[in-house]
N, C-alpha and C positions, 0 to 999 in steps of 0.2 A: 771246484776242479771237476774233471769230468772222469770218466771211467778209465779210459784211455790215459790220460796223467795221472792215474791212481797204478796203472799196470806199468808203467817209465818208471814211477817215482820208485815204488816195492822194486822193481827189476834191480835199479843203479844199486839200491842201500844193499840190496844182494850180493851186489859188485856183478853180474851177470852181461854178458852181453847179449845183444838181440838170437845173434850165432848158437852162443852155448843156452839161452832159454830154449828157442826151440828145436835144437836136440833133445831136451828132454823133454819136448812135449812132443814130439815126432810131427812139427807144423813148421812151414819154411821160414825163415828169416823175414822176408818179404811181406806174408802176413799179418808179423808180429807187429811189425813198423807200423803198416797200418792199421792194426788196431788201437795201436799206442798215439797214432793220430785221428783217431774217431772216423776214419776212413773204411774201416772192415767191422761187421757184425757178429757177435760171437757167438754158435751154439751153445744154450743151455748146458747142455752136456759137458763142455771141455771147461766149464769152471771149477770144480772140484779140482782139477787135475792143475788146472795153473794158479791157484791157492795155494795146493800143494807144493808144487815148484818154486814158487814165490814165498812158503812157511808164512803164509797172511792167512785171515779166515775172512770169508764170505762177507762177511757184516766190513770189518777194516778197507778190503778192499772199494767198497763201496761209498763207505763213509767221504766227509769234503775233507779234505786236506787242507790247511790253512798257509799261506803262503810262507810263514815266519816257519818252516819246516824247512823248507830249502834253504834257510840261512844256514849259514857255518861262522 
């Protein structure tokens, strides 16, 4: 999985929308979408702050996700 489906996957189990992440990360909706599609690049900087917002840590969010997560 890529970084981007690590930041979707964390966002939903948050139950968050694209809207209410970034309000609290004071970044547009629009953004997010594209980061969450490997389309925008993310300042070093603003990962602490969306770990936080997501209550994941640094290492998790990075780590691969294995597909049999998304089952229910």
């Amino acid at each position: 999985m890529s970084f981007g489906s690590n930041v979707r996957f964390y966002r939903i189990n948050q139950r968050l929308t694209l809207q209410e992440l970034s309000e609290k990360l004071n970044v547009s909706a629009n953004y997010l979408s594209k980061l969450e599609q490997n389309k925008a690049k993310m300042k070093p900087e603003f990962l602490p702050d969306l770990c936080s917002a997501l209550n994941v840590s640094m290492t998790d969010l990075y780590k691969e996700i294995k597909d049999n997560v998304f089952e229910r």
